[in-house]
C-alpha positions in Angstrom: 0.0 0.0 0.0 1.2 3.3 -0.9 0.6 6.7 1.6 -1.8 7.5 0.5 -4.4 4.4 -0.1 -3.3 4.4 4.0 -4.1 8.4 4.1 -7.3 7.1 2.7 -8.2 4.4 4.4 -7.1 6.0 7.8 -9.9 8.9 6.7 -12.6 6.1 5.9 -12.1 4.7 9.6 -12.2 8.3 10.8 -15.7 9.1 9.3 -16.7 5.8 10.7 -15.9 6.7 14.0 -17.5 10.5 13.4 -20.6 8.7 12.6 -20.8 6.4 15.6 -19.9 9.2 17.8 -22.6 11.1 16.6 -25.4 7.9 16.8 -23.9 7.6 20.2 -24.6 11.2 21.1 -28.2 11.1 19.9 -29.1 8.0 21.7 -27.4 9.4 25.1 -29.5 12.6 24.4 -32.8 10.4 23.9 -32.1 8.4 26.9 -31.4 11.3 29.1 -35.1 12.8 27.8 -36.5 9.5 29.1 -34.7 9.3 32.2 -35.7 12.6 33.1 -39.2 12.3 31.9 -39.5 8.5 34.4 -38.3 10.8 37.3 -41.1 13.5 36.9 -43.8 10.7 36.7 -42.2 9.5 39.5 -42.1 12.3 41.4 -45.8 13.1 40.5 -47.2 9.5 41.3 -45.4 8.6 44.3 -47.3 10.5 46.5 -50.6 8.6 45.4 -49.1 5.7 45.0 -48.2 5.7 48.9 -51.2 6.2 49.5 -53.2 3.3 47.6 -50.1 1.0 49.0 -50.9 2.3 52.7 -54.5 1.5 52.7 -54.2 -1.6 51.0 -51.8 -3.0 53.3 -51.2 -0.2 56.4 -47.6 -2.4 57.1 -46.6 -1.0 53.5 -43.6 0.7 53.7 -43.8 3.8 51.4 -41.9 4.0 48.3 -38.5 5.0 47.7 -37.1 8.2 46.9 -34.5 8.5 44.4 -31.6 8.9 46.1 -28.2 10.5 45.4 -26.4 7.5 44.4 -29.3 6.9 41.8 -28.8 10.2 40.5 -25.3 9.8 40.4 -25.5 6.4 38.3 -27.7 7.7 36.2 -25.2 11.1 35.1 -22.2 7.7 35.3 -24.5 5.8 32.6 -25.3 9.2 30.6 -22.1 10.2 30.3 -20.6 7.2 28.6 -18.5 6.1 31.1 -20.5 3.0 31.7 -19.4 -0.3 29.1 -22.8 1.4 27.1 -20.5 2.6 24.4 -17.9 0.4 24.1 -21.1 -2.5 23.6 -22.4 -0.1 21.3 -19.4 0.3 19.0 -18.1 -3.5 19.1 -20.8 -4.9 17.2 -20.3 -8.4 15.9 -19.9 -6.4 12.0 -17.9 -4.1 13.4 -20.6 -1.6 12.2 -23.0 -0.3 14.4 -27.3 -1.0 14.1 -28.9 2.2 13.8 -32.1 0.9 15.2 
């Protein structure tokens, strides 16, 4: 192979990456617009939710709140440093789905 075929080919793999990086951001993006959407039903239904619990069964515990080590595995996973990503980008094709 001459330079540049390899100049080439090193730009190929470089706008493959791009792309992933961008498909990765847009799915972090989506998830954190889930995550946060879960929390404000949460939030809104908990206090209702005690309440059915408690007179169904008055030994019910009432339901958790989300607490700060919740929070803070939720910003761990939405900032890619969970193994998310690295699933993501080490598809069996090498290529990533976009589904």
């Amino acid at each position: 192979m001459d330079i540049e075929q390899k100049l080439n080919n090193i730009t190929e793999r470089l706008s493959e990456i791009e792309r992933k990086i961008d498909l990765i951001t847009s799915q972090t993006s989506n998830m954190e617009t889930h995550i946060h959407f879960v929390n404000s039903v949460y939030s809104s239904l908990r206090s209702p939710l005690n309440f059915l619990a408690s007179y169904v069964n008055p030994e019910n515990t009432s339901l958790p709140d989300l607490d700060e080590s919740e929070r803070k595995e939720t910003k761990h996973i939405l900032n890619g440093s969970c193994d998310a990503h690295r699933i993501l980008c080490e598809a069996p094709n090498g290529k990533m789905d976009d589904a």
